[in-house]
PDB file of the backbone (N, CA, C, O) and the ligand in Angstrom, with CONECT records:
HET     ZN  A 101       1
ATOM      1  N   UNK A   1      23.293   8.744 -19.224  1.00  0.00           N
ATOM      2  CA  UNK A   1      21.985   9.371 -19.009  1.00  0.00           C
ATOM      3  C   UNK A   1      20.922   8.279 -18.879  1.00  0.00           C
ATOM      4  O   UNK A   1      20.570   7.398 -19.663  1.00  0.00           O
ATOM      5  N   UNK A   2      20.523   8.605 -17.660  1.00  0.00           N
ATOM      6  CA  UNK A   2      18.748   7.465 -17.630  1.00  0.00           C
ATOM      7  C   UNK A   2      18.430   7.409 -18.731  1.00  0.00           C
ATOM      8  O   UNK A   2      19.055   8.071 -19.559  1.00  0.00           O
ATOM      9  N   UNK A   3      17.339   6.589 -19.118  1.00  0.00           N
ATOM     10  CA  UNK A   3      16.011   6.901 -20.102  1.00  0.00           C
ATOM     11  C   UNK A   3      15.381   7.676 -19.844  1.00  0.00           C
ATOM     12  O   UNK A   3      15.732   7.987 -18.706  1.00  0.00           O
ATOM     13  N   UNK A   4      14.256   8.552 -20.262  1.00  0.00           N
ATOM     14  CA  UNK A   4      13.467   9.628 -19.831  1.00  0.00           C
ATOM     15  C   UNK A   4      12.157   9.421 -18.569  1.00  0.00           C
ATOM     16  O   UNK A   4      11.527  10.267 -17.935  1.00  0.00           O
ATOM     17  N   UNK A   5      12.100   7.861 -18.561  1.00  0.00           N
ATOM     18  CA  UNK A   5      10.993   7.309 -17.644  1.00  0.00           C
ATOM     19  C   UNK A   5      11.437   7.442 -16.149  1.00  0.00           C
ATOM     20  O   UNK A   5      10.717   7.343 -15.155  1.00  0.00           O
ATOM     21  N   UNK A   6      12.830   7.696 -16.210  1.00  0.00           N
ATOM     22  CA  UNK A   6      13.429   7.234 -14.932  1.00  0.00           C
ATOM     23  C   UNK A   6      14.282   8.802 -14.917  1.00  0.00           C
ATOM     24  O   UNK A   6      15.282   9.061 -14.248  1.00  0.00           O
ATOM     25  N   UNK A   7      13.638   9.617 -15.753  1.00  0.00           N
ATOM     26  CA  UNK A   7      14.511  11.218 -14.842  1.00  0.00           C
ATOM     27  C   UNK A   7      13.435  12.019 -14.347  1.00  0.00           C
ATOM     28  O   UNK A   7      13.282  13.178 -14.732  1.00  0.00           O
ATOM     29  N   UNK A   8      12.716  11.494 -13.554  1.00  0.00           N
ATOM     30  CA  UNK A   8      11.708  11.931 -12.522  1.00  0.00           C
ATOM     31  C   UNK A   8      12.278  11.686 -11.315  1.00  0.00           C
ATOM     32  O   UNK A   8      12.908  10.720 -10.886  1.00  0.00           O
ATOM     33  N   UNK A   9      11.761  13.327 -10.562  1.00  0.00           N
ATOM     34  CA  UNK A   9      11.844  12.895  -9.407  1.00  0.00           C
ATOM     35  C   UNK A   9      11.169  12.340  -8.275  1.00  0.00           C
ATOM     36  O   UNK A   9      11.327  12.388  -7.055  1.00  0.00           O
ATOM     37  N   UNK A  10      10.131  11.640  -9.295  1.00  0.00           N
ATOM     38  CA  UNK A  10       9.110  10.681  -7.831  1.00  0.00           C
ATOM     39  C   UNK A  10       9.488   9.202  -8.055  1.00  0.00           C
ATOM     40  O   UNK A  10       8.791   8.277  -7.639  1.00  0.00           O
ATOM     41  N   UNK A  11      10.721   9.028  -8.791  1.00  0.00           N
ATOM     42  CA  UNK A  11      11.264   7.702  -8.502  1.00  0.00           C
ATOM     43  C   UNK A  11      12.237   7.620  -6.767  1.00  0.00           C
ATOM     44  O   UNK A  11      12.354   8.840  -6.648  1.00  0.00           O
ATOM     45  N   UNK A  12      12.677   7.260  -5.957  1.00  0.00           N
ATOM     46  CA  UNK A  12      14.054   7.319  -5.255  1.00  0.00           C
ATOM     47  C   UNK A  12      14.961   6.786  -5.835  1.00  0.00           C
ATOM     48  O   UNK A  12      14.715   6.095  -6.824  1.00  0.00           O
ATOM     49  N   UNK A  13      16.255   6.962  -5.379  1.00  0.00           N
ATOM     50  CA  UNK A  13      17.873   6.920  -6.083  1.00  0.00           C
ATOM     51  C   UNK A  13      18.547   6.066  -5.182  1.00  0.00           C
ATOM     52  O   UNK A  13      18.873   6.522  -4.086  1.00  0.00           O
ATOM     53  N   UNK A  14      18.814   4.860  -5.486  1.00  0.00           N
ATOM     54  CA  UNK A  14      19.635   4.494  -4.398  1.00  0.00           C
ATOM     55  C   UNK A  14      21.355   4.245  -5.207  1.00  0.00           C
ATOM     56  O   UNK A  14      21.348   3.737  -6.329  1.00  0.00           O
ATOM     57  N   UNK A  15      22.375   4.528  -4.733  1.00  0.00           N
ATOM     58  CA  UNK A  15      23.329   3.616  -5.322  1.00  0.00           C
ATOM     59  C   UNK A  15      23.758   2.863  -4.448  1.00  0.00           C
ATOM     60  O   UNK A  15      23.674   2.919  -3.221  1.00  0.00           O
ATOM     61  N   UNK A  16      24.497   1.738  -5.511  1.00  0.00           N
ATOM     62  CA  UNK A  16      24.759   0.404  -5.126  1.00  0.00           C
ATOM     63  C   UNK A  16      26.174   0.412  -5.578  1.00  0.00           C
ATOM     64  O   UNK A  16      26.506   1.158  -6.499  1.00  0.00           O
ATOM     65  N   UNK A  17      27.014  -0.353  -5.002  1.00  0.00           N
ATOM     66  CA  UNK A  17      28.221  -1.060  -5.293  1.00  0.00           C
ATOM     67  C   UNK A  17      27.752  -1.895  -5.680  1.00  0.00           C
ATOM     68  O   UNK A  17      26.834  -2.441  -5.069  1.00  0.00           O
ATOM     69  N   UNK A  18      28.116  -2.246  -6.637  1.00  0.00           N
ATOM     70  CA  UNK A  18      28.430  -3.630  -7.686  1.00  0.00           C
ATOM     71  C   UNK A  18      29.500  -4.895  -7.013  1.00  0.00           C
ATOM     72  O   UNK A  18      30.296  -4.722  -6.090  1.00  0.00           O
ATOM     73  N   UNK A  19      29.339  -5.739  -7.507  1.00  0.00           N
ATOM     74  CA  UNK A  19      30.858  -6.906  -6.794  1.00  0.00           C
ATOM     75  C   UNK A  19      31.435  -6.399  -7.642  1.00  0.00           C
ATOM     76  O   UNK A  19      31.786  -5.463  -6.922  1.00  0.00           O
ATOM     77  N   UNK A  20      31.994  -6.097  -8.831  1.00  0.00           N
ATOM     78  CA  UNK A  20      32.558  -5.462  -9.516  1.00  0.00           C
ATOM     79  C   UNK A  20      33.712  -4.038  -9.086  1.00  0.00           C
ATOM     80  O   UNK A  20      34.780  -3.642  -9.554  1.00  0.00           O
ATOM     81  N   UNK A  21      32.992  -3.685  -8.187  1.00  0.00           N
ATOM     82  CA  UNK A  21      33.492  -2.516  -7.685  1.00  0.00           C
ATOM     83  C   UNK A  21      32.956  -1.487  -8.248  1.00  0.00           C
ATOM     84  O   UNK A  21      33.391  -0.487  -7.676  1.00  0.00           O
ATOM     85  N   UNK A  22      31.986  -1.117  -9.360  1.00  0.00           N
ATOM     86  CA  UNK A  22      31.532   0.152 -10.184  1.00  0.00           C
ATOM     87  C   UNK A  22      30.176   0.364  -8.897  1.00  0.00           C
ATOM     88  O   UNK A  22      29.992  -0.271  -7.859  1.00  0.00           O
ATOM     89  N   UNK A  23      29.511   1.347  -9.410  1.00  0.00           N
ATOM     90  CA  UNK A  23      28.552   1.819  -8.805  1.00  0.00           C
ATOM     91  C   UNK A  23      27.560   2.044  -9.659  1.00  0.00           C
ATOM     92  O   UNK A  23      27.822   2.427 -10.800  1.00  0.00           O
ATOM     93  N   UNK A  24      26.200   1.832  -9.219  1.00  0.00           N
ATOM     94  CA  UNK A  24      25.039   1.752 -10.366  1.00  0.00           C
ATOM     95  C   UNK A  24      24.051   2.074  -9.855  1.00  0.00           C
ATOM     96  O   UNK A  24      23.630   1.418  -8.902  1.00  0.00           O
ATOM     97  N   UNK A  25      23.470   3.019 -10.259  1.00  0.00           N
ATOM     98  CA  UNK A  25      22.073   3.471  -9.503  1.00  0.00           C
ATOM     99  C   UNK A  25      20.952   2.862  -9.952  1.00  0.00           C
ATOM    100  O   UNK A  25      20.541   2.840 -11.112  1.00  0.00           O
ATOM    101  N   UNK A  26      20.353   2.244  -8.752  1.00  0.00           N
ATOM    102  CA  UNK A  26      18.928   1.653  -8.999  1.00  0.00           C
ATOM    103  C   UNK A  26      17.616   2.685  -8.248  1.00  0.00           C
ATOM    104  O   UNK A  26      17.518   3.379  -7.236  1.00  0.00           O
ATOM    105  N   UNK A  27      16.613   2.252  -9.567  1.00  0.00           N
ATOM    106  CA  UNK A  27      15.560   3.758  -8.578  1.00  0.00           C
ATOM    107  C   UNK A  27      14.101   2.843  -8.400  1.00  0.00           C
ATOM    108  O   UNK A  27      13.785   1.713  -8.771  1.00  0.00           O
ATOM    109  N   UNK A  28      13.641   3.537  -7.912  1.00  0.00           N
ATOM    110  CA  UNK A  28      12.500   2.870  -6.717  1.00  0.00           C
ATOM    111  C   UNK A  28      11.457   3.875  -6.634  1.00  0.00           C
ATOM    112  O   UNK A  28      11.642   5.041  -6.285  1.00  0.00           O
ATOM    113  N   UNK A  29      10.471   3.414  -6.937  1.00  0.00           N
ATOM    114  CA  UNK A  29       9.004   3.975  -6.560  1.00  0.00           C
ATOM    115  C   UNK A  29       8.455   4.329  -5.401  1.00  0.00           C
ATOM    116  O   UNK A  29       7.778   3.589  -4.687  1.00  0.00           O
ATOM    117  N   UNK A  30       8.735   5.466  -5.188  1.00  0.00           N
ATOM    118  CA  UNK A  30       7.819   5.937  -3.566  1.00  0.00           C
ATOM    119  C   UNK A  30       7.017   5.441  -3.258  1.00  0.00           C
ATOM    120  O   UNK A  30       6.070   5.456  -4.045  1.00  0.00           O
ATOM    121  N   UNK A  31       6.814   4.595  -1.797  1.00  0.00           N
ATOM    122  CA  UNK A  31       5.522   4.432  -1.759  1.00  0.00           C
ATOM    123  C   UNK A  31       4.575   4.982  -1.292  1.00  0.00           C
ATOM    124  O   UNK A  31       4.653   5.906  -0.483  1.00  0.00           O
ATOM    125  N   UNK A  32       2.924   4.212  -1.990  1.00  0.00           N
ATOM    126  CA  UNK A  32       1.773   5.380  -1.599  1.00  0.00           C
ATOM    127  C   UNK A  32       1.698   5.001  -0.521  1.00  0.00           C
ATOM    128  O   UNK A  32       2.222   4.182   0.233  1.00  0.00           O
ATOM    129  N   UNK A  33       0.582   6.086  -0.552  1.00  0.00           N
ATOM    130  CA  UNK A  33      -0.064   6.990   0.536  1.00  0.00           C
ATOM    131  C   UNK A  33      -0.628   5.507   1.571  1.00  0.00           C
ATOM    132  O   UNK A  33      -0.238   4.387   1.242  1.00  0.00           O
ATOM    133  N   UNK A  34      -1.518   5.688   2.754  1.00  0.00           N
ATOM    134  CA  UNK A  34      -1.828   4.910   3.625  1.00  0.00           C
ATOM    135  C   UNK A  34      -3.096   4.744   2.887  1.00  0.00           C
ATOM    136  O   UNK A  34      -3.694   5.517   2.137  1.00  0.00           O
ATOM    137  N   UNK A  35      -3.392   3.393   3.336  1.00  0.00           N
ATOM    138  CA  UNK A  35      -5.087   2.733   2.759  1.00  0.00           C
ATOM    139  C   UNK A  35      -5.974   3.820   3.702  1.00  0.00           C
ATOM    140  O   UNK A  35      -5.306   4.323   4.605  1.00  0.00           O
ATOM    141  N   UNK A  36      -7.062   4.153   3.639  1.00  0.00           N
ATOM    142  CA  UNK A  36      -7.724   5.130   4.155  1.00  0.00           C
ATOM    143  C   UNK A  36      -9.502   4.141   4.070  1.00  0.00           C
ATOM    144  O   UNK A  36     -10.000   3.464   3.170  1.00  0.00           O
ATOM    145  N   UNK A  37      -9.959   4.487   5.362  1.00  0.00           N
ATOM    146  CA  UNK A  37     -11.294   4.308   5.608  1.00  0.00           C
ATOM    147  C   UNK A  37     -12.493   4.665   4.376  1.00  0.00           C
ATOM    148  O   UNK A  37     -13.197   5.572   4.819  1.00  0.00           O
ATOM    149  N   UNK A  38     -12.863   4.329   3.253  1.00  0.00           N
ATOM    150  CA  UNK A  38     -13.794   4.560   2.369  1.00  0.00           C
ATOM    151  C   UNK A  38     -15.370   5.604   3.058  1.00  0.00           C
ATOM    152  O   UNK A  38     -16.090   6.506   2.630  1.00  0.00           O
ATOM    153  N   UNK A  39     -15.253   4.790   4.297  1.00  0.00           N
ATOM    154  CA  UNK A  39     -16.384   5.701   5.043  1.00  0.00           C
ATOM    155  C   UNK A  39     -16.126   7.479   5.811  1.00  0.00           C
ATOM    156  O   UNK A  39     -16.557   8.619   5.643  1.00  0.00           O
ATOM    157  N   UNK A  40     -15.237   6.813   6.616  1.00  0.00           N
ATOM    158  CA  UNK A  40     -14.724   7.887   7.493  1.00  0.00           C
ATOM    159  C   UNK A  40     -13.274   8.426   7.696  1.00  0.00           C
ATOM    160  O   UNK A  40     -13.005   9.231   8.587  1.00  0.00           O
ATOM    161  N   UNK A  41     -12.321   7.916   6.782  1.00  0.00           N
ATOM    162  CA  UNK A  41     -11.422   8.444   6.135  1.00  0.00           C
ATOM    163  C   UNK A  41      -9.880   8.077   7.614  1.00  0.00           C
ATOM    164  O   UNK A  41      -8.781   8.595   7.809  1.00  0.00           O
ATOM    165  N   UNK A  42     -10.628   7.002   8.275  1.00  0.00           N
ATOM    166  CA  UNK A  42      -9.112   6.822   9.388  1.00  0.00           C
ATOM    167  C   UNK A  42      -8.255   5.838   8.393  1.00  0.00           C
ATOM    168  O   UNK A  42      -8.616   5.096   7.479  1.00  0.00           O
ATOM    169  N   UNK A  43      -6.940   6.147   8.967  1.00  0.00           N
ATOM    170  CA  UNK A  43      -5.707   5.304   8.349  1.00  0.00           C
ATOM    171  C   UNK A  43      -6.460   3.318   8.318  1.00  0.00           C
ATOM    172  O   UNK A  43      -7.568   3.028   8.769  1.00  0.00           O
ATOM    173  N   UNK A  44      -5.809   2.645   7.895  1.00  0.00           N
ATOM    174  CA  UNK A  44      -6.518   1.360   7.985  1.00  0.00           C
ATOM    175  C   UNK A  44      -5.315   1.196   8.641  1.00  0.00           C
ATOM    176  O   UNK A  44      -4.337   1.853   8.285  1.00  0.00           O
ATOM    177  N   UNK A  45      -5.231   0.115   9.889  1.00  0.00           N
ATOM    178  CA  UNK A  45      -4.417  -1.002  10.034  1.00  0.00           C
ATOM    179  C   UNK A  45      -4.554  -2.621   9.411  1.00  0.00           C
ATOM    180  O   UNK A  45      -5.421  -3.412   9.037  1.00  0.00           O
ATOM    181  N   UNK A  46      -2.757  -2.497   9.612  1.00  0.00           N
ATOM    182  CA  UNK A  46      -3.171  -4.224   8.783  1.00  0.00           C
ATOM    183  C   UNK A  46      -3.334  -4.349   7.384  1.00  0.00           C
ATOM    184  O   UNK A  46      -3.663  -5.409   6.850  1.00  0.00           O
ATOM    185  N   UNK A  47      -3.049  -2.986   6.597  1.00  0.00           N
ATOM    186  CA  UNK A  47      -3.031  -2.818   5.760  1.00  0.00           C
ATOM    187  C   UNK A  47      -1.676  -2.283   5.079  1.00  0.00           C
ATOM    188  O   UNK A  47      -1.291  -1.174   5.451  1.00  0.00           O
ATOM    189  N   UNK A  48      -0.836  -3.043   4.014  1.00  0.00           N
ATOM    190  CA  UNK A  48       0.534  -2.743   4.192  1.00  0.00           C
ATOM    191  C   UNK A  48       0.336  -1.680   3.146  1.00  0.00           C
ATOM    192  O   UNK A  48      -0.671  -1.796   2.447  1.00  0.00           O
ATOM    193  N   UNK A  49       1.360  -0.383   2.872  1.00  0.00           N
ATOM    194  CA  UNK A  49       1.328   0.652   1.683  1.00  0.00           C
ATOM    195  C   UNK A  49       2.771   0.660   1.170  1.00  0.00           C
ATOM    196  O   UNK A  49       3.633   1.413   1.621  1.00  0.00           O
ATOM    197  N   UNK A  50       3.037  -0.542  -0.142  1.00  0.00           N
ATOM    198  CA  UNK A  50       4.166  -0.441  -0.375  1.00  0.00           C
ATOM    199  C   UNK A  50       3.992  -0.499  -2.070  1.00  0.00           C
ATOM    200  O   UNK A  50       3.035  -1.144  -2.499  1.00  0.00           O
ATOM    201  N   UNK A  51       4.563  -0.082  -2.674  1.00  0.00           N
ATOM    202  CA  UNK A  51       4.250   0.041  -4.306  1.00  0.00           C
ATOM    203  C   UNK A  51       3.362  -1.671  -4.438  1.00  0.00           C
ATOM    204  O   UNK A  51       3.331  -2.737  -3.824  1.00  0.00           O
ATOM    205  N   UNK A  52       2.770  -1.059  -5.603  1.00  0.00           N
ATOM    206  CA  UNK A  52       1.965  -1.700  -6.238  1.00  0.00           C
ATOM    207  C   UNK A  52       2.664  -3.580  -6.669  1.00  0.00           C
ATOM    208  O   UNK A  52       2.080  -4.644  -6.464  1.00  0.00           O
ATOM    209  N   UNK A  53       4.207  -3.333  -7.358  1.00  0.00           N
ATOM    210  CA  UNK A  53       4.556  -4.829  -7.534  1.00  0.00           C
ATOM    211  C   UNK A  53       5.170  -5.319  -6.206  1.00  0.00           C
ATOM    212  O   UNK A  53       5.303  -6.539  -6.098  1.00  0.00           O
ATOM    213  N   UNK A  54       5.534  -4.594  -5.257  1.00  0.00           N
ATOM    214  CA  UNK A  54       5.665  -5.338  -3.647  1.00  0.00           C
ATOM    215  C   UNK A  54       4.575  -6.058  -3.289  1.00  0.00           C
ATOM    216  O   UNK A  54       4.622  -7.181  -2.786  1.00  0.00           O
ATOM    217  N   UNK A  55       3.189  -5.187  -3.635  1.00  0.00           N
ATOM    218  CA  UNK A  55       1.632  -5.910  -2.906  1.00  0.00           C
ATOM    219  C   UNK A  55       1.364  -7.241  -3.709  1.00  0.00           C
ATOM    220  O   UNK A  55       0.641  -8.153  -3.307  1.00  0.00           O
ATOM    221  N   UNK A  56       2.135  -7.213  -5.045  1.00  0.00           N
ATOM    222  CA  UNK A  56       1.491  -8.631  -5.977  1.00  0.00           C
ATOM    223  C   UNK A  56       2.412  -9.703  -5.205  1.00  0.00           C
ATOM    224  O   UNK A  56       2.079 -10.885  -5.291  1.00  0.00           O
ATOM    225  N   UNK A  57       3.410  -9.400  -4.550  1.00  0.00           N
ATOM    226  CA  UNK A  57       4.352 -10.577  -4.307  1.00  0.00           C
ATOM    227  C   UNK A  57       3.736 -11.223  -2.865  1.00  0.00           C
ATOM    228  O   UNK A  57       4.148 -12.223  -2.277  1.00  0.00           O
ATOM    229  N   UNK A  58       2.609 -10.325  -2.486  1.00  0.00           N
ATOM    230  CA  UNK A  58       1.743 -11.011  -0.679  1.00  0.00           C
ATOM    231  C   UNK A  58       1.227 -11.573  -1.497  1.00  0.00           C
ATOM    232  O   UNK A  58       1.187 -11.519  -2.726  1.00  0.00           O
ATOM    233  N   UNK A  59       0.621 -12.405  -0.405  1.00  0.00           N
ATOM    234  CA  UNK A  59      -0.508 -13.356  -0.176  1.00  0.00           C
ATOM    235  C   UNK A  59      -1.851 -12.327   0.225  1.00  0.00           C
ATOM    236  O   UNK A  59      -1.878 -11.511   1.146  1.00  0.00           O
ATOM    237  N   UNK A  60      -2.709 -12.568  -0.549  1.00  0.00           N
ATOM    238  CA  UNK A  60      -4.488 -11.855  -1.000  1.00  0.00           C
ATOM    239  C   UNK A  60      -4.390 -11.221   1.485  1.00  0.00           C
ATOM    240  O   UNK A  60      -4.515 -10.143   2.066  1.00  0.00           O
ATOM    241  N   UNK A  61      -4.137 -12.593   1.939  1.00  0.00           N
ATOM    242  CA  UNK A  61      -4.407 -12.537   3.643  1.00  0.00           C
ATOM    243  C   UNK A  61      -3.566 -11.397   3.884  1.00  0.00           C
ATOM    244  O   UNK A  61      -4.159 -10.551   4.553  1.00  0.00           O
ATOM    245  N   UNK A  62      -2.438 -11.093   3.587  1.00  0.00           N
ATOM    246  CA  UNK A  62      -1.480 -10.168   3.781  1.00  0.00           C
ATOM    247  C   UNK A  62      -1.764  -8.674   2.980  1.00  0.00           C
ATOM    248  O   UNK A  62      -1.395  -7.685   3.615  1.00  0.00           O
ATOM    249  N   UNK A  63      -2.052  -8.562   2.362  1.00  0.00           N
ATOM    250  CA  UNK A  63      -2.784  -7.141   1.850  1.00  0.00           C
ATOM    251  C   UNK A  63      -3.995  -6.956   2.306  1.00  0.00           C
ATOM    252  O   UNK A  63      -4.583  -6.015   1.773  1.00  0.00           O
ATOM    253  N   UNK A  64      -4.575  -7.535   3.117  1.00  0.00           N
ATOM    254  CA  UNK A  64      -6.182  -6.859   3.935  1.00  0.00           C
ATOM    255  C   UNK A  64      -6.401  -8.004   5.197  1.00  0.00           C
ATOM    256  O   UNK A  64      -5.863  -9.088   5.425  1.00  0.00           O
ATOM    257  N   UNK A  65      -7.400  -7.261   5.858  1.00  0.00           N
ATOM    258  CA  UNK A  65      -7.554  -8.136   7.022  1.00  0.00           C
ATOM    259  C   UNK A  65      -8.756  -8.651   6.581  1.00  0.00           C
ATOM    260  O   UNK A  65      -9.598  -8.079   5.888  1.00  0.00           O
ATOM    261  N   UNK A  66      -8.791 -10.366   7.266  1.00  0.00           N
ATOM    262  CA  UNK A  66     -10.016 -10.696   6.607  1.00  0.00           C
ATOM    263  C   UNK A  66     -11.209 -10.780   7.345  1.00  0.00           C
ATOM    264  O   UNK A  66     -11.693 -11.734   7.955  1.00  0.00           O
ATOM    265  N   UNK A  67     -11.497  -9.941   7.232  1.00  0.00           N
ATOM    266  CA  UNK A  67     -12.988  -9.277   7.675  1.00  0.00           C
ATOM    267  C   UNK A  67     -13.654  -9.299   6.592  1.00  0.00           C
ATOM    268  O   UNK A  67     -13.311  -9.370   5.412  1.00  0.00           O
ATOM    269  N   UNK A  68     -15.107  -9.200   7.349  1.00  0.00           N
ATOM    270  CA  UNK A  68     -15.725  -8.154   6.375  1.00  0.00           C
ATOM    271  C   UNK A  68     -15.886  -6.798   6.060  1.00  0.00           C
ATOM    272  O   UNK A  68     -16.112  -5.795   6.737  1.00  0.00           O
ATOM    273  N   UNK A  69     -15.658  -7.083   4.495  1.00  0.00           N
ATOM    274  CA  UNK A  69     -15.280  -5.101   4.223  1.00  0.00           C
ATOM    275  C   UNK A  69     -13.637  -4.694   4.871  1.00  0.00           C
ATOM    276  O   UNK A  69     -13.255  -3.547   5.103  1.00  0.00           O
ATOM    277  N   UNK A  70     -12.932  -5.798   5.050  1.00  0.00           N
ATOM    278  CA  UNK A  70     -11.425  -5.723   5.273  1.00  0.00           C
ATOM    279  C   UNK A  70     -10.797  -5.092   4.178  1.00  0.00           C
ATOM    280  O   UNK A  70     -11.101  -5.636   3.116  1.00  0.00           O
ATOM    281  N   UNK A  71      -9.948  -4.037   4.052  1.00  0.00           N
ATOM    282  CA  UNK A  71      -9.062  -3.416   3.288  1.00  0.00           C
ATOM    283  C   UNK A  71     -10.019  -2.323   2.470  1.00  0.00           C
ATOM    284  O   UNK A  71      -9.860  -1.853   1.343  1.00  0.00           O
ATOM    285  N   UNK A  72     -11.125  -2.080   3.501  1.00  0.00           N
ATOM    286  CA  UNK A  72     -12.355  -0.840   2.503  1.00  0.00           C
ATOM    287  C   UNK A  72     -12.684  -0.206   3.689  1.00  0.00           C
ATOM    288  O   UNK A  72     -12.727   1.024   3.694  1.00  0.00           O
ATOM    289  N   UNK A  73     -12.961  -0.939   4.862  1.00  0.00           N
ATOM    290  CA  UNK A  73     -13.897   0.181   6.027  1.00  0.00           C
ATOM    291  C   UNK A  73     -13.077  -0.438   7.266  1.00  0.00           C
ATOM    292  O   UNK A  73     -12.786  -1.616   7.476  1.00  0.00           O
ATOM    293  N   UNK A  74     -12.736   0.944   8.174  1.00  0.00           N
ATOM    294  CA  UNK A  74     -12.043   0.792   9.694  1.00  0.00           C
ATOM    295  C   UNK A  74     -13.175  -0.516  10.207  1.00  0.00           C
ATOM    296  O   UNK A  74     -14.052  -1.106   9.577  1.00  0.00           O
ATOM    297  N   UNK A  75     -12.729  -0.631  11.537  1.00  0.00           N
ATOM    298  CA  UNK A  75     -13.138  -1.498  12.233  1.00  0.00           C
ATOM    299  C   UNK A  75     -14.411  -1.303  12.971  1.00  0.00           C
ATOM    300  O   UNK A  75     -15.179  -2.161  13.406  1.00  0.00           O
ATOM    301  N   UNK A  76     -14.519   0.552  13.051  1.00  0.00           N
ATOM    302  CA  UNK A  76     -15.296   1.215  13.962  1.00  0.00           C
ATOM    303  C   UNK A  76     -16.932   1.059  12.920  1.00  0.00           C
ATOM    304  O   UNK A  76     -18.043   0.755  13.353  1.00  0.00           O
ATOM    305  N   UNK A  77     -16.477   1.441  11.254  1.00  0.00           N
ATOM    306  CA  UNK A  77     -17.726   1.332  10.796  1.00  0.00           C
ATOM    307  C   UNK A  77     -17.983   0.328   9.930  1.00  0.00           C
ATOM    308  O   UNK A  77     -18.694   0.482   8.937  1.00  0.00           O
ATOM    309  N   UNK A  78     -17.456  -0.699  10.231  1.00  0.00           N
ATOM    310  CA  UNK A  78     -18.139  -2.176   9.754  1.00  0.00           C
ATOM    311  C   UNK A  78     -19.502  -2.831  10.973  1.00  0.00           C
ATOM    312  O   UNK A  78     -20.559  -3.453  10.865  1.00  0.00           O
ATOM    313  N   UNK A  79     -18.439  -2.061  12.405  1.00  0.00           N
ATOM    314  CA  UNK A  79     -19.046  -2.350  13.685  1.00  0.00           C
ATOM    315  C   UNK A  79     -20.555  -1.844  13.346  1.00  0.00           C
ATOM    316  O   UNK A  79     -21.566  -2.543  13.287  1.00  0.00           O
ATOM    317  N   UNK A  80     -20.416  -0.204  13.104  1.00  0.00           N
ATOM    318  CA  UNK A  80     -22.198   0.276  12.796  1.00  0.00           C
ATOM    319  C   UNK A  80     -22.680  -0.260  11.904  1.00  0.00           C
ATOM    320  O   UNK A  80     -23.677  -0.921  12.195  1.00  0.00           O
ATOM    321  N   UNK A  81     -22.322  -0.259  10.681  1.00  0.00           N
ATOM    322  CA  UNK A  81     -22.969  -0.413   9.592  1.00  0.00           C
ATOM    323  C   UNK A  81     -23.546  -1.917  10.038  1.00  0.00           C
ATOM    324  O   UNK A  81     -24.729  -2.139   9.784  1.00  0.00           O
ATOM    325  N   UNK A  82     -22.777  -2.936  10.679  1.00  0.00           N
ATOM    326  CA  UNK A  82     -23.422  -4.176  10.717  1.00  0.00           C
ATOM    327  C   UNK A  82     -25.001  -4.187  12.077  1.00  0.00           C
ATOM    328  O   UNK A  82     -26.076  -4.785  12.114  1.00  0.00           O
ATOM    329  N   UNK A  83     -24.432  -3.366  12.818  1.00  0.00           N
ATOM    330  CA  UNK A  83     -25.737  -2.820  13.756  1.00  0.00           C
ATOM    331  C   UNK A  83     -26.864  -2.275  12.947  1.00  0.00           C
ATOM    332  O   UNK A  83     -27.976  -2.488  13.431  1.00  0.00           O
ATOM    333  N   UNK A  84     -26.831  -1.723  12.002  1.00  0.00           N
ATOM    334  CA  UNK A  84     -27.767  -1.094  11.535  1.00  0.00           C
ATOM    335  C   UNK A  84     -28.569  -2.348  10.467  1.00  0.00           C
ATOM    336  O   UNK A  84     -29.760  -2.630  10.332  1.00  0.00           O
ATOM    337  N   UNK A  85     -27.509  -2.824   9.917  1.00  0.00           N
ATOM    338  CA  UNK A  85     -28.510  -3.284   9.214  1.00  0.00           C
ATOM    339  C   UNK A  85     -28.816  -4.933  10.401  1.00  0.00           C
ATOM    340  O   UNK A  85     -29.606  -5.618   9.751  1.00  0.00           O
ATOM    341  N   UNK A  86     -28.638  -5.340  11.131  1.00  0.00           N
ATOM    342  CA  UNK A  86     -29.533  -5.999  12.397  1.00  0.00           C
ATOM    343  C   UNK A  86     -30.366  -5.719  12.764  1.00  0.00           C
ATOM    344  O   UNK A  86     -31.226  -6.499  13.174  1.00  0.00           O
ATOM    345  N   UNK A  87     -30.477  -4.143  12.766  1.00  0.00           N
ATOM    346  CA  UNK A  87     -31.722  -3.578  13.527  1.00  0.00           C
ATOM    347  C   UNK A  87     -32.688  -3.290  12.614  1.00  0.00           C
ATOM    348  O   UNK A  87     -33.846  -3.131  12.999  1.00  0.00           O
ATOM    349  N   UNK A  88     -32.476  -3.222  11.776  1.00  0.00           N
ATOM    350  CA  UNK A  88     -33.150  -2.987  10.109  1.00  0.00           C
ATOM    351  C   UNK A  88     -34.213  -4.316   9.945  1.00  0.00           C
ATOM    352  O   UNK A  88     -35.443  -4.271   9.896  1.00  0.00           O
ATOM    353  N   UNK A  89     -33.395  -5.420   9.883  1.00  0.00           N
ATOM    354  CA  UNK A  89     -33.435  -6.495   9.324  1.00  0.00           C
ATOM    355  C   UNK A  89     -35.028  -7.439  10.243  1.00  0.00           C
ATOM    356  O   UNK A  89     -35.349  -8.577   9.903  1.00  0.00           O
TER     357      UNK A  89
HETATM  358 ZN    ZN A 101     -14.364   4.211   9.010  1.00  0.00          ZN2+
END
C-alpha cells in the first residue's frame, strides 16, 4: 500500500521495470495549467507549464521571456500599456 500522500488521484502512475526484473510504480504530478496573460487572460508563449520542481531545475531565461513584464503580460499588452504610458509621459 502507498502512503496516504500518494493515494490520490491527481498524482499520475507510471510503472517501471526495474533491472531487477520487479516492477515499481513511480507517480508524478500533473502538470499545471498554462501561464495565462495577468491582463487579458491569453495563453503566454515561451512560457514552459511543467510542475513546480521541473521549473527549479531551468535557468530564471528559460521559465519567462525576457521582456518586460515577461512571464506576467502577452506581448499584445506590454505593446499598449508601454504606448500609453509614452503618450502620458
Ligand atoms: Zn494580455
Amino acid at each position: 500500500m502507498p502512503r496516504p500522500s500518494l493515494r490520490t488521484r491527481s498524482r499520475k502512475r507510471r510503472s517501471l521495470r526495474m533491472p531487477g526484473g520487479s516492477t515499481k510504480t513511480h507517480y508524478k504530478r500533473e502538470k499545471t495549467s498554462v501561464s495565462r496573460c495577468s491582463r487579458c487572460g491569453q495563453a503566454l508563449s515561451g512560457v514552459p507549464h511543467s510542475t513546480p520542481s521541473e521549473l527549479r531545475k531551468l535557468t530564471a531565461s528559460q521559465r519567462r521571456l525576457e521582456r518586460v513584464y515577461g512571464g506576467q503580460l502577452c506581448h499584445n499588452c506590454v505593446r499598449e500599456l508601454l504606448k500609453q504610458a509614452v503618450r502620458s509621459a
